[in-house]
N, CA, C and O atoms as a GROMACS GRO file, in nm:
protein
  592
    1UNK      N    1  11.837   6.680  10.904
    1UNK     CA    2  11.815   6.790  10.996
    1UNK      C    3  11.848   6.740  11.137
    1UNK      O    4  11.800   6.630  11.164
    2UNK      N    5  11.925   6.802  11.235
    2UNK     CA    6  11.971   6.741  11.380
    2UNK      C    7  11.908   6.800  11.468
    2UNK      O    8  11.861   6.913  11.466
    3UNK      N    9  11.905   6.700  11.572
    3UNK     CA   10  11.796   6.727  11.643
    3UNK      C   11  11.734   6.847  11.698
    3UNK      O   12  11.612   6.854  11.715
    4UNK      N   13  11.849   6.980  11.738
    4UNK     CA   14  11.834   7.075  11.779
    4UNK      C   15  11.732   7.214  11.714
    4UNK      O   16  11.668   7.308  11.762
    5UNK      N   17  11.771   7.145  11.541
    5UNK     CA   18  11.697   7.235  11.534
    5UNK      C   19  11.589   7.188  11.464
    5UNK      O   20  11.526   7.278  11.407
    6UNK      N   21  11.551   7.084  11.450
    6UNK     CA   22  11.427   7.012  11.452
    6UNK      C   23  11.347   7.079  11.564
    6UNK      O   24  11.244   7.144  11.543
    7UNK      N   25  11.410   7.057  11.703
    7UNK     CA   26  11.316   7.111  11.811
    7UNK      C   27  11.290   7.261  11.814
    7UNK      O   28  11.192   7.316  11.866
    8UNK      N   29  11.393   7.321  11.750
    8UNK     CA   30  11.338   7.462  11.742
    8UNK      C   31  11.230   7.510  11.676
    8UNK      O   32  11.162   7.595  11.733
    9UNK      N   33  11.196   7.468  11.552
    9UNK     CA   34  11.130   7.461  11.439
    9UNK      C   35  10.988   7.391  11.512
    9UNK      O   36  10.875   7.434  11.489
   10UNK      N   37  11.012   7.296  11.586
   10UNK     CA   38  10.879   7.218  11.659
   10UNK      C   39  10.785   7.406  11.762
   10UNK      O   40  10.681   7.471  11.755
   11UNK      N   41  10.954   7.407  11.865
   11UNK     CA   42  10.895   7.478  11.936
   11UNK      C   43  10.826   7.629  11.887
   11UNK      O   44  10.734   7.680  11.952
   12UNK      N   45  10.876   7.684  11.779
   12UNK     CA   46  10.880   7.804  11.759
   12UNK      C   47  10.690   7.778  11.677
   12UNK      O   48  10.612   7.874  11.670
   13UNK      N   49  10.663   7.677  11.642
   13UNK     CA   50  10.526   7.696  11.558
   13UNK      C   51  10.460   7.617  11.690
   13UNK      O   52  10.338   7.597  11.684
   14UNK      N   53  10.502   7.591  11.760
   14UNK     CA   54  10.432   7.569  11.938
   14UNK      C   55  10.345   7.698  11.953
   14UNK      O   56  10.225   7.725  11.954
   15UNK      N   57  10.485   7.775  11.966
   15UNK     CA   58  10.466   7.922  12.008
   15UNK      C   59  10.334   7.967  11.938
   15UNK      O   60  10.225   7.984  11.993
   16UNK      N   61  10.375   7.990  11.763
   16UNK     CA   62  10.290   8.054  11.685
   16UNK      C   63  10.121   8.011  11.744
   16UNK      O   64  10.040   8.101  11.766
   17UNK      N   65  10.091   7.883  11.761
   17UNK     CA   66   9.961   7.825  11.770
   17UNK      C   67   9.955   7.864  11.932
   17UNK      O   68   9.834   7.870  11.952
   18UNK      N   69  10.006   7.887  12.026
   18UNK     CA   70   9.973   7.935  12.145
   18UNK      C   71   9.936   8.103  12.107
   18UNK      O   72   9.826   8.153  12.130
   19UNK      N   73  10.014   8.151  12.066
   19UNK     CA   74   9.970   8.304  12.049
   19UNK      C   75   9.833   8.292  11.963
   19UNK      O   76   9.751   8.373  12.008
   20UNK      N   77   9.791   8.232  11.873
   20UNK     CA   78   9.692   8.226  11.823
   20UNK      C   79   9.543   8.202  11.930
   20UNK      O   80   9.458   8.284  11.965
   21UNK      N   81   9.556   8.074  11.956
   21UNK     CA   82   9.491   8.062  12.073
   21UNK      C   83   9.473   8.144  12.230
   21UNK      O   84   9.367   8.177  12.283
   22UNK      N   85   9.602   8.164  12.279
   22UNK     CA   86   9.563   8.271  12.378
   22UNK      C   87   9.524   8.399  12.352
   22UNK      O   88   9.465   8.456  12.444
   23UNK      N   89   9.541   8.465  12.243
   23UNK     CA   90   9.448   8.625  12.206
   23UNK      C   91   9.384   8.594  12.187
   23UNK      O   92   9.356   8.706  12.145
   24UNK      N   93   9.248   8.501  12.153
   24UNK     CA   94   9.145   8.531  12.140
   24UNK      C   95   9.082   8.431  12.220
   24UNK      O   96   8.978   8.384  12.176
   25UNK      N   97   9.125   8.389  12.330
   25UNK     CA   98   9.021   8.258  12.421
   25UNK      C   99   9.001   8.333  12.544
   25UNK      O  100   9.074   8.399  12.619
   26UNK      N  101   8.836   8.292  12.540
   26UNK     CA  102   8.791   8.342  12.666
   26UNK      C  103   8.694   8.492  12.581
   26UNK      O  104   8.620   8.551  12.659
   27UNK      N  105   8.695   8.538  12.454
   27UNK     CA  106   8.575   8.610  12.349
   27UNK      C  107   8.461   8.531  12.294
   27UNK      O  108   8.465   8.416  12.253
   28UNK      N  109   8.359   8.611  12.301
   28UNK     CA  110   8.264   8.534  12.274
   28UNK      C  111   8.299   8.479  12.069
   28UNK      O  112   8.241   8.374  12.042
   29UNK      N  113   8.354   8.520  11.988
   29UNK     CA  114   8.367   8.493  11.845
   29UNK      C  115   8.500   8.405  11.867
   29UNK      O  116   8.550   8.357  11.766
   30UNK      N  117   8.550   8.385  11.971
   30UNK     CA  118   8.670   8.281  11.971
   30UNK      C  119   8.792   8.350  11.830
   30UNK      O  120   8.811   8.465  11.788
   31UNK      N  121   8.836   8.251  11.801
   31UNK     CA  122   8.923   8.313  11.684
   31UNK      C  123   8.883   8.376  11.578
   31UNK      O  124   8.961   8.445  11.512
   32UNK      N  125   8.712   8.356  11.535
   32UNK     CA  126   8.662   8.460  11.433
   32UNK      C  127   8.725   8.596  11.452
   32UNK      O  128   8.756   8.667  11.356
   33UNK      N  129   8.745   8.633  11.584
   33UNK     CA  130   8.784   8.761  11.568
   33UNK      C  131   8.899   8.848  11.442
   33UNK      O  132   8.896   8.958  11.386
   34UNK      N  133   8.983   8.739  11.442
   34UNK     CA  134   9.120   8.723  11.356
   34UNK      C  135   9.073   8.767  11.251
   34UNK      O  136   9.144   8.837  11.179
   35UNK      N  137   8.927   8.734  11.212
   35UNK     CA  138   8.885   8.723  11.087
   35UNK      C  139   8.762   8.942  11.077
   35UNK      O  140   8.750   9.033  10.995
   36UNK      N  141   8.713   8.912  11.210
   36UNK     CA  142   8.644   9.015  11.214
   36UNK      C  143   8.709   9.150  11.220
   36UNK      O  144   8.679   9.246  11.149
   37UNK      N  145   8.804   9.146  11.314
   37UNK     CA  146   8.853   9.286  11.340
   37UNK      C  147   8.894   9.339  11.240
   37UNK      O  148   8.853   9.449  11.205
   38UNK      N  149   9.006   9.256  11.156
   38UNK     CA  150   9.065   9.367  11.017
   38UNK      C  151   8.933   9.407  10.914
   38UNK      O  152   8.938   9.511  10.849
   39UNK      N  153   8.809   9.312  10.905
   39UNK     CA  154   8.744   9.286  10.797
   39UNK      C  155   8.640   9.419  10.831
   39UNK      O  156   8.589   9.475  10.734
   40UNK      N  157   8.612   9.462  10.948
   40UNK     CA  158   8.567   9.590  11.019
   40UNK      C  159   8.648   9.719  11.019
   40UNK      O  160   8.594   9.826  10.991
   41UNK      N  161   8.801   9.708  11.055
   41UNK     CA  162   8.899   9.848  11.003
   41UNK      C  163   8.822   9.864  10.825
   41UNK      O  164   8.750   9.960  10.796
   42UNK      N  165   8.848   9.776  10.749
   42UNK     CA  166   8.811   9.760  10.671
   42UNK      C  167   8.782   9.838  10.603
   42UNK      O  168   8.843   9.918  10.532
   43UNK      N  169   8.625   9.806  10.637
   43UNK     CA  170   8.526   9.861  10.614
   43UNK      C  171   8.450   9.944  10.645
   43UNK      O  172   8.334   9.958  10.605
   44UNK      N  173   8.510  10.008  10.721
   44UNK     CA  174   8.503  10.112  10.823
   44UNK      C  175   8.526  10.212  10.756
   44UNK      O  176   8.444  10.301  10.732
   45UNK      N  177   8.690  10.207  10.700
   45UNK     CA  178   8.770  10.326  10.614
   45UNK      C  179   8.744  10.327  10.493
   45UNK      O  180   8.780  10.425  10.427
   46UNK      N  181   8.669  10.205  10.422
   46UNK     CA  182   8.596  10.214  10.245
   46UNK      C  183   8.502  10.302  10.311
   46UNK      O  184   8.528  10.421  10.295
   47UNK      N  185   8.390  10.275  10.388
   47UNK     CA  186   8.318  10.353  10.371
   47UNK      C  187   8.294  10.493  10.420
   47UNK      O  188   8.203  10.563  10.376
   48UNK      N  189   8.379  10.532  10.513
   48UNK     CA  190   8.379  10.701  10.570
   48UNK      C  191   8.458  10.720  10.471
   48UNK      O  192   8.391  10.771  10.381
   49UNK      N  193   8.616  10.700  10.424
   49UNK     CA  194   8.699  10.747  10.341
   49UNK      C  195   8.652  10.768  10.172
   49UNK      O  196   8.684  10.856  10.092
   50UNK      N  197   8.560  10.647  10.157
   50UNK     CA  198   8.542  10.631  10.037
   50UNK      C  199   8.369  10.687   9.984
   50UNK      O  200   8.321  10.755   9.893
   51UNK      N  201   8.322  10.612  10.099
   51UNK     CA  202   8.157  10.661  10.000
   51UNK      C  203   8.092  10.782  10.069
   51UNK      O  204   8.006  10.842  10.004
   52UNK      N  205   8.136  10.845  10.247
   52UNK     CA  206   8.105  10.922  10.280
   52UNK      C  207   8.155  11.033  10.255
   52UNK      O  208   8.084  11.112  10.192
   53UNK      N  209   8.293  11.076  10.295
   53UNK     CA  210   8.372  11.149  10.239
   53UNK      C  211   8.385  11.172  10.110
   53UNK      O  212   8.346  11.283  10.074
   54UNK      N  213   8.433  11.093  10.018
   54UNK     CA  214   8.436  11.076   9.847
   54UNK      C  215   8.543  11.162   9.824
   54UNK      O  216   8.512  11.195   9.710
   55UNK      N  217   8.653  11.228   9.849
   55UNK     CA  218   8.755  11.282   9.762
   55UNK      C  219   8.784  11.137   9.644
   55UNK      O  220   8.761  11.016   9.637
   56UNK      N  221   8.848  11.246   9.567
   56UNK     CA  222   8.931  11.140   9.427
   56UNK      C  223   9.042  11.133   9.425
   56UNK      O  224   9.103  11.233   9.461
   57UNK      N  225   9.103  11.040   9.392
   57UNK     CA  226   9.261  11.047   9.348
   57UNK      C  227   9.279  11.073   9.221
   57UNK      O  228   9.215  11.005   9.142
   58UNK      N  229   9.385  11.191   9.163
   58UNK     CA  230   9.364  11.268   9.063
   58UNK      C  231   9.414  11.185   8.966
   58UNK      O  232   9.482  11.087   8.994
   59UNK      N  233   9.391  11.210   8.881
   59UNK     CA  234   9.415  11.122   8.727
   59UNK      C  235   9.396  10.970   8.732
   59UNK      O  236   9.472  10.899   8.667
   60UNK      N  237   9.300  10.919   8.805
   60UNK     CA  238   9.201  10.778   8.808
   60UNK      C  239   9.076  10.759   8.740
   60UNK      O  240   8.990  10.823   8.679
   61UNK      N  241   9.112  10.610   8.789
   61UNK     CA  242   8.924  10.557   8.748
   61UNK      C  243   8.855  10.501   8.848
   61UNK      O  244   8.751  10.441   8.822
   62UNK      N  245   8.908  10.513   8.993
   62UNK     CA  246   8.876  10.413   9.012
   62UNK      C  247   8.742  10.449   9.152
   62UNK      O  248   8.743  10.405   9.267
   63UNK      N  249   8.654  10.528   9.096
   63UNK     CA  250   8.468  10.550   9.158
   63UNK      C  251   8.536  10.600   9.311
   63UNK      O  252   8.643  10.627   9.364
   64UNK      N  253   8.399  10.592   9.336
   64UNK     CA  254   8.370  10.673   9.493
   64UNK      C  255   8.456  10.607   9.618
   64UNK      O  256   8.468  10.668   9.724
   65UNK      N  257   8.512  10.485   9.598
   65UNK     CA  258   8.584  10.416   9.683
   65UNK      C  259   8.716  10.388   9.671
   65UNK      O  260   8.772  10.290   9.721
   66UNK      N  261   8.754  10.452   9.620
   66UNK     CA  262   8.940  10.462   9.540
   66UNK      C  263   8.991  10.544   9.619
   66UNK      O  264   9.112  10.540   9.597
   67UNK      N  265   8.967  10.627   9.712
   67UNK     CA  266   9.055  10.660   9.820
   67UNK      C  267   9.014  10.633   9.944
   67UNK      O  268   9.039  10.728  10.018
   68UNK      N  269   8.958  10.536  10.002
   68UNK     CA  270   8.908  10.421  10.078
   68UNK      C  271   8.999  10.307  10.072
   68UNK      O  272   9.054  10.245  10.164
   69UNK      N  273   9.006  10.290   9.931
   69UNK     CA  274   9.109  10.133   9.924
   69UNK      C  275   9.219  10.189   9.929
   69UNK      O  276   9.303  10.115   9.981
   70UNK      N  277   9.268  10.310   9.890
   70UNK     CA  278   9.370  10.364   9.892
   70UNK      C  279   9.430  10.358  10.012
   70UNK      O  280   9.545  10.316  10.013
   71UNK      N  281   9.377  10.393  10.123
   71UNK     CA  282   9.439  10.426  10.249
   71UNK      C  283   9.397  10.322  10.350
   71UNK      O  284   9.432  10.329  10.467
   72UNK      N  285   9.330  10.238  10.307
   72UNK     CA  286   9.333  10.115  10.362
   72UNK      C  287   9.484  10.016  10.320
   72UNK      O  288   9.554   9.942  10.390
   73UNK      N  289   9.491  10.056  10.166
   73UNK     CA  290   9.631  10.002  10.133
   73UNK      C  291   9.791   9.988  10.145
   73UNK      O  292   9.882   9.915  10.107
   74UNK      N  293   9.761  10.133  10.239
   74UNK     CA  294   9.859  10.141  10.346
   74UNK      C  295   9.860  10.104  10.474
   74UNK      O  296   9.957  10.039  10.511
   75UNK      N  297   9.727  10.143  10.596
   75UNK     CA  298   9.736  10.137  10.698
   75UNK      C  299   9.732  10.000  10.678
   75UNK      O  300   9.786   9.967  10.784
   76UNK      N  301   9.711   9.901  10.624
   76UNK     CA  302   9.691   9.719  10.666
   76UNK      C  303   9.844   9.676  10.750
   76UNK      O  304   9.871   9.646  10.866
   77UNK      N  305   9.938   9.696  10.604
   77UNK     CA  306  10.092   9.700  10.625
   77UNK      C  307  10.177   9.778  10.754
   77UNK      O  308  10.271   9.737  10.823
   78UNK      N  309  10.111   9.890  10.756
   78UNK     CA  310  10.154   9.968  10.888
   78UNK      C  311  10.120   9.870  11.032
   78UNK      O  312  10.200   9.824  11.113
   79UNK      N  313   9.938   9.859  11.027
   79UNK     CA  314   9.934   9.828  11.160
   79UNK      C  315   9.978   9.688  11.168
   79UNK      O  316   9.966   9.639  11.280
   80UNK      N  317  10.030   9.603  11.066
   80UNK     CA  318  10.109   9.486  11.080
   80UNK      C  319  10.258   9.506  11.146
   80UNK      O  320  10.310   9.430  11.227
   81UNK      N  321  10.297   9.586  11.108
   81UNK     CA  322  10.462   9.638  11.159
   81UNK      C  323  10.425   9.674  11.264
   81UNK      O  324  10.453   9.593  11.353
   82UNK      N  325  10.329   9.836  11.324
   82UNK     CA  326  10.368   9.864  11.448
   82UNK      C  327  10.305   9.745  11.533
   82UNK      O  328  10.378   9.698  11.620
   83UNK      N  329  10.189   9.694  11.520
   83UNK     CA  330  10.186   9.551  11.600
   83UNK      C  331  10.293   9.465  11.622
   83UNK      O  332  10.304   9.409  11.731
   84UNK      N  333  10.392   9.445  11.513
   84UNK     CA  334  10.503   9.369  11.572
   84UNK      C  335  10.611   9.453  11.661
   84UNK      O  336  10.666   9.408  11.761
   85UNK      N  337  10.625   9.547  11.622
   85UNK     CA  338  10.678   9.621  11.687
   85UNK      C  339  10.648   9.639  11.877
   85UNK      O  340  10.715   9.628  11.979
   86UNK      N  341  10.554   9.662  11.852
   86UNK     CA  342  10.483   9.733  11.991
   86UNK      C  343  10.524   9.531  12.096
   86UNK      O  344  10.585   9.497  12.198
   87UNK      N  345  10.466   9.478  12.014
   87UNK     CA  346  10.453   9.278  12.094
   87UNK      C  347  10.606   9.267  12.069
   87UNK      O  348  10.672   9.255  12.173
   88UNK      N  349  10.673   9.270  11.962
   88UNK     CA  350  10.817   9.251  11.995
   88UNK      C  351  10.883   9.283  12.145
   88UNK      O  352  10.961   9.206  12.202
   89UNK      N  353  10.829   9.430  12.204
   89UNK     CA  354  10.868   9.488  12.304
   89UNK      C  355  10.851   9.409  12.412
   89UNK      O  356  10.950   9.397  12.485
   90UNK      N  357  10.753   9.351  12.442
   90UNK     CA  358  10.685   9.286  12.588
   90UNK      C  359  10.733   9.153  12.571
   90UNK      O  360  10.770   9.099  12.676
   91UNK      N  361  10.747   9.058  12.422
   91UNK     CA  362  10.729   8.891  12.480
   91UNK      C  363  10.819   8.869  12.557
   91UNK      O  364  10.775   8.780  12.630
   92UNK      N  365  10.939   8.897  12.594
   92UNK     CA  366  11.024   8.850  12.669
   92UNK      C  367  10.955   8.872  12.861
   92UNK      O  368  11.020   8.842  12.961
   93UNK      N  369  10.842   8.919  12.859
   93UNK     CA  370  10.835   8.963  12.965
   93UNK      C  371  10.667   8.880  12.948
   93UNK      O  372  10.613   8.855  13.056
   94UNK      N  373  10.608   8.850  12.853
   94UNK     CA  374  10.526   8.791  12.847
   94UNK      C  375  10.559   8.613  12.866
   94UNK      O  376  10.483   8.528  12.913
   95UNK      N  377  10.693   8.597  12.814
   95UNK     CA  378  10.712   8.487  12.814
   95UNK      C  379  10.829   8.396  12.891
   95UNK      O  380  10.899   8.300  12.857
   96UNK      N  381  10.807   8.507  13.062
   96UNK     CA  382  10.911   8.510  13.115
   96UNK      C  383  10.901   8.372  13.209
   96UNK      O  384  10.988   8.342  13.291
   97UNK      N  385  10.804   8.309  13.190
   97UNK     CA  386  10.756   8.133  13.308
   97UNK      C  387  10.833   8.029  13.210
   97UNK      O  388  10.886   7.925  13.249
   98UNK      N  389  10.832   8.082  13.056
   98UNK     CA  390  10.930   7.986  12.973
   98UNK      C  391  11.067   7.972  12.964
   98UNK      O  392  11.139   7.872  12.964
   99UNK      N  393  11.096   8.109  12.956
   99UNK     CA  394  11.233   8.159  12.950
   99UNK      C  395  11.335   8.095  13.081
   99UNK      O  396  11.456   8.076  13.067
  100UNK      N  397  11.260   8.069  13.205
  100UNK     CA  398  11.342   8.120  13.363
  100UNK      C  399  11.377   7.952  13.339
  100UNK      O  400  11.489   7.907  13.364
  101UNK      N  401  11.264   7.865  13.285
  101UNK     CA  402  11.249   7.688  13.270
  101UNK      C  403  11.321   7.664  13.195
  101UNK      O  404  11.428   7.627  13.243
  102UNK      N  405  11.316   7.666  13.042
  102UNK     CA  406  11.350   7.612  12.930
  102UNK      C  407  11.459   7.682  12.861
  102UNK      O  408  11.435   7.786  12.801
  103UNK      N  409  11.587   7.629  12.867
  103UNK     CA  410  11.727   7.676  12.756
  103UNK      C  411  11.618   7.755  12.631
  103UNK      O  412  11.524   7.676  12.622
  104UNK      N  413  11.596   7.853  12.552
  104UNK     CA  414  11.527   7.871  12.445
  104UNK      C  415  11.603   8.002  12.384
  104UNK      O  416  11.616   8.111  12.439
  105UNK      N  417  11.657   7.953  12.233
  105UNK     CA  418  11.680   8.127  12.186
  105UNK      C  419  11.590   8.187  12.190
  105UNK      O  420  11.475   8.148  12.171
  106UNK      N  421  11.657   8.381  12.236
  106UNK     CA  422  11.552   8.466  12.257
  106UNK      C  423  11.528   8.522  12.105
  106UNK      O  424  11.439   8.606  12.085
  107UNK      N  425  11.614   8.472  11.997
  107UNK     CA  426  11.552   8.494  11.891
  107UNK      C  427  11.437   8.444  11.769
  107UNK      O  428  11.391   8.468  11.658
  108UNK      N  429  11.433   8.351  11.894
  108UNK     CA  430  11.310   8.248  11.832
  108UNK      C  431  11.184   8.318  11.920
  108UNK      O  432  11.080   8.355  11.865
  109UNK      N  433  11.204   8.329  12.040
  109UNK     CA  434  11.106   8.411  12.103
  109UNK      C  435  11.066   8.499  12.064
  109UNK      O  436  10.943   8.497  12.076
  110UNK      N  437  11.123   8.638  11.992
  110UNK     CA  438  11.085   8.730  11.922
  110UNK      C  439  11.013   8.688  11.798
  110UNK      O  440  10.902   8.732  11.766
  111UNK      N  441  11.105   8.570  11.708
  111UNK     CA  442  11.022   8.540  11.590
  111UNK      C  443  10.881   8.511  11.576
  111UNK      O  444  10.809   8.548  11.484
  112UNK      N  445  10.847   8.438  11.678
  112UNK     CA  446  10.700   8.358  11.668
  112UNK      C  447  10.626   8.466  11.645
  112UNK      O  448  10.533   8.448  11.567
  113UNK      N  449  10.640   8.592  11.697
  113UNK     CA  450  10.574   8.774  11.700
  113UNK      C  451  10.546   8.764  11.562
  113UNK      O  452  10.431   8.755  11.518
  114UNK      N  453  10.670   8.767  11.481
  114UNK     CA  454  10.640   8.812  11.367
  114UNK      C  455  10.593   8.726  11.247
  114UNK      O  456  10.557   8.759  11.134
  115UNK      N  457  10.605   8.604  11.308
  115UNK     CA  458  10.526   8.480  11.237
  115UNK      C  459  10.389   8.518  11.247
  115UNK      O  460  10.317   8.526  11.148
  116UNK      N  461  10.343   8.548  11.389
  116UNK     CA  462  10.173   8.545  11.369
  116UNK      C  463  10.163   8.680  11.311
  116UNK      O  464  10.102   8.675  11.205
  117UNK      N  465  10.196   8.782  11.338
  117UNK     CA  466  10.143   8.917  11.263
  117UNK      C  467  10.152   8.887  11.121
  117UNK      O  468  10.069   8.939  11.047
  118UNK      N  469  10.236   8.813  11.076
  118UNK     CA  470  10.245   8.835  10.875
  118UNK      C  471  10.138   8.754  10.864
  118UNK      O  472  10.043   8.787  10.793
  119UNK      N  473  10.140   8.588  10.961
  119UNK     CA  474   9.994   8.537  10.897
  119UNK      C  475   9.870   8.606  10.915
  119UNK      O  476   9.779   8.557  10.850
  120UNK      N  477   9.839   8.706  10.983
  120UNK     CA  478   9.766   8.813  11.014
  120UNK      C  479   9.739   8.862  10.909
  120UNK      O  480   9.628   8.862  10.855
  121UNK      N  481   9.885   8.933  10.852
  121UNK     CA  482   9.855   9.039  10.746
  121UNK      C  483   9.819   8.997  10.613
  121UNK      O  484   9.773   9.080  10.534
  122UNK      N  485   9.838   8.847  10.572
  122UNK     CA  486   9.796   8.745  10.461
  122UNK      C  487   9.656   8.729  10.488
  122UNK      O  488   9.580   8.746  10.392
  123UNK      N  489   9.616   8.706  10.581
  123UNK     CA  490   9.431   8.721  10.615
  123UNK      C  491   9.386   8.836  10.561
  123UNK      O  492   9.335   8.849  10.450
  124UNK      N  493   9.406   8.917  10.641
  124UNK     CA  494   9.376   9.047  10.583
  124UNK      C  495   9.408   9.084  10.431
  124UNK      O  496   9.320   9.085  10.344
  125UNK      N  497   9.536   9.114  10.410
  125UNK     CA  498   9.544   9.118  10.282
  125UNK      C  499   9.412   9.033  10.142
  125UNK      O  500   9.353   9.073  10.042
  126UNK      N  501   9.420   8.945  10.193
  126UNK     CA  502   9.277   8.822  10.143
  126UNK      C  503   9.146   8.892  10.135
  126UNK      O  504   9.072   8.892  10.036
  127UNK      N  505   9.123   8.951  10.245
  127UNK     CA  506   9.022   8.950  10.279
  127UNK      C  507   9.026   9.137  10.159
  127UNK      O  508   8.945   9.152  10.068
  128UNK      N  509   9.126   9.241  10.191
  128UNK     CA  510   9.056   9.345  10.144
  128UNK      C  511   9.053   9.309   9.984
  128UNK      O  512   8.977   9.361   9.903
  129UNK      N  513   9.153   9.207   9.957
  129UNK     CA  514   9.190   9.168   9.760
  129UNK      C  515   9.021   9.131   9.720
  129UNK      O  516   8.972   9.152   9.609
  130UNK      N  517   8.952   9.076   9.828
  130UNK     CA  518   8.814   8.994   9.771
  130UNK      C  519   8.735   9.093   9.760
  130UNK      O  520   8.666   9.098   9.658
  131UNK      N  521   8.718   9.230   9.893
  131UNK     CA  522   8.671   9.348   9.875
  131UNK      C  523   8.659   9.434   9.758
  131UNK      O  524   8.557   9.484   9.712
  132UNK      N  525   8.809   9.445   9.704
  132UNK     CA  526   8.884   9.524   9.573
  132UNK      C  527   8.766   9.474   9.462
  132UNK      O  528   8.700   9.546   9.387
  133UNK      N  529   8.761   9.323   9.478
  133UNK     CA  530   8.706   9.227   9.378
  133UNK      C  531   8.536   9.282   9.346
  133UNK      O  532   8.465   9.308   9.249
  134UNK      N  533   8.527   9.279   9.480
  134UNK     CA  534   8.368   9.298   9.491
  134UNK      C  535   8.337   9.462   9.417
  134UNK      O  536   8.256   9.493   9.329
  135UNK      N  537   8.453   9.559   9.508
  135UNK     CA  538   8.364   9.731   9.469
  135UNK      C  539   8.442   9.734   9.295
  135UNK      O  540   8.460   9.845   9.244
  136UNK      N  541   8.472   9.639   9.236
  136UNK     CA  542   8.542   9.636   9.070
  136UNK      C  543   8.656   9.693   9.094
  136UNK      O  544   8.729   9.699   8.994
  137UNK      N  545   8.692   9.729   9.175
  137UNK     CA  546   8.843   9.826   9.186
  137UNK      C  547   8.939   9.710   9.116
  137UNK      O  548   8.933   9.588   9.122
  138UNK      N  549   9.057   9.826   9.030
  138UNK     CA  550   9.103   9.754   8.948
  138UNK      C  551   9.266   9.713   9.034
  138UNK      O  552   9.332   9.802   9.088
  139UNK      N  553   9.315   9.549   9.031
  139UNK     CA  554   9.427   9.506   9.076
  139UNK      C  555   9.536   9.597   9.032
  139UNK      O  556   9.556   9.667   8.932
  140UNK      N  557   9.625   9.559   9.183
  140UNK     CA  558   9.739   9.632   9.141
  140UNK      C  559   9.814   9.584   9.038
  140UNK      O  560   9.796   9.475   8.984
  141UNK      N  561   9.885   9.651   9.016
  141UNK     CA  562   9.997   9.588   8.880
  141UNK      C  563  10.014   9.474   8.868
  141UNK      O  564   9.965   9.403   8.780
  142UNK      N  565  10.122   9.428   9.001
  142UNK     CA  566  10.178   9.354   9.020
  142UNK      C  567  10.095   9.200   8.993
  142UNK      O  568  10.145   9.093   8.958
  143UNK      N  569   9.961   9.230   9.020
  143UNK     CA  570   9.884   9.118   9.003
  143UNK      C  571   9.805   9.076   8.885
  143UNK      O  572   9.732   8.978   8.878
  144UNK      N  573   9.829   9.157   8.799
  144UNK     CA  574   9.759   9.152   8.659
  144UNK      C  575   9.892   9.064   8.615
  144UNK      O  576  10.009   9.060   8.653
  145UNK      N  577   9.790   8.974   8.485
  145UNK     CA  578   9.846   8.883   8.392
  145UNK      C  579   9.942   8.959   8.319
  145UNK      O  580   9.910   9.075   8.292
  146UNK      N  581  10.078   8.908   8.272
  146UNK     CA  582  10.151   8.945   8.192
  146UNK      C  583  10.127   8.977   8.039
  146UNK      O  584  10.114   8.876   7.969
  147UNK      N  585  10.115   9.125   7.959
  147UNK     CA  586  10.092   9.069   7.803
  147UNK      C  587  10.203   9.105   7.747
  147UNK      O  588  10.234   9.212   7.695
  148UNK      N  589  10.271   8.994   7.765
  148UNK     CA  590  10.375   8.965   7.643
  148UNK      C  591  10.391   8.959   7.525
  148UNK      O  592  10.500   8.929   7.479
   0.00000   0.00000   0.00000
C-alpha cells in the first residue's frame, strides 16, 4: 500500500473518530447519547404506534406491536439517509479550517459523513433486532436459518 493512500485511510477514520467525539462533547451522557437517542425514537414509536394505537397488519401474527416495529423498520433507514444527506450538505463548510490548510480529497471529506451515519445505523439496527427479540416478534426472513 503507498504512502498516499495509507494517509488517506489514516486521515479519513481521523475524521470518523472526530465526528464521533465532537457531537456529543460538552452533554451531560457524553457519547451514551449515540446509544440513547435511537433507543428512545425507538421506543417511542413501539409504543404509541404499537401498544397505544394498536392497528394490525393484515394477514399477521405478529401482537399489539407489529405495526410499531413495522414503521420503526423503515424510519431507522430513512433517518440514516436523510441525516447523511442533510451533513453531506454543510461538511465542506464545517470543515472549512482543514480544507484552506491541508491538500485533502473532498471526497474523503464527504465520506467520513457516511462512515459515521452507517456505524450509527448498525447501533441502532442492534439495538431495535434485541427489541424484536425481547416483544417475540418474529425475524425477518433474511435472518432465519436456512431449511434445506
Amino acid at each position: 500500500m503507498n504512502y498516499a493512500l495509507r494517509m488517506n485511510f489514516t486521515l479519513l477514520w481521523h475524521f470518523v473518530r472526530q465526528d464521533f467525539s465532537d457531537r456529543y462533547s460538552g452533554s451531560a451522557l457524553g457519547r451514551g447519547w449515540l446509544l440513547v437517542t435511537p433507543l428512545l425514537q425507538i421506543l417511542i414509536f413501539v409504543t404509541i404506534f404499537g401498544g397505544l394505537i394498536g392497528p394490525r397488519l393484515p394477514g399477521t401474527h405478529t401482537g399489539s406491536f407489529g405495526y410499531g416495529v413495522y414503521l420503526v423498520s423503515g424510519i431507522l433507514p430513512w433517518t440514516a439517509f436523510a441525516s447523511t444527506i442533510s451533513r453531506t450538505t454543510t461538511v465542506f463548510l464545517d470543515k472549512r479550517a482543514i480544507l484552506s490548510k491541508v491538500p485533502v480529497s473532498l471526497t474523503l471529506v464527504a465520506l467520513h459523513v457516511a462512515i459515521v451515519e452507517g456505524i450509527t445505523l448498525i447501533c441502532t439496527l442492534c439495538m431495535f433486532s434485541l427489541l424484536c427479540v425481547a416483544l417475540s416478534m418474529p425475524l425477518p426472513a433474511v435472518w432465519r436459518p436456512c431449511r434445506c
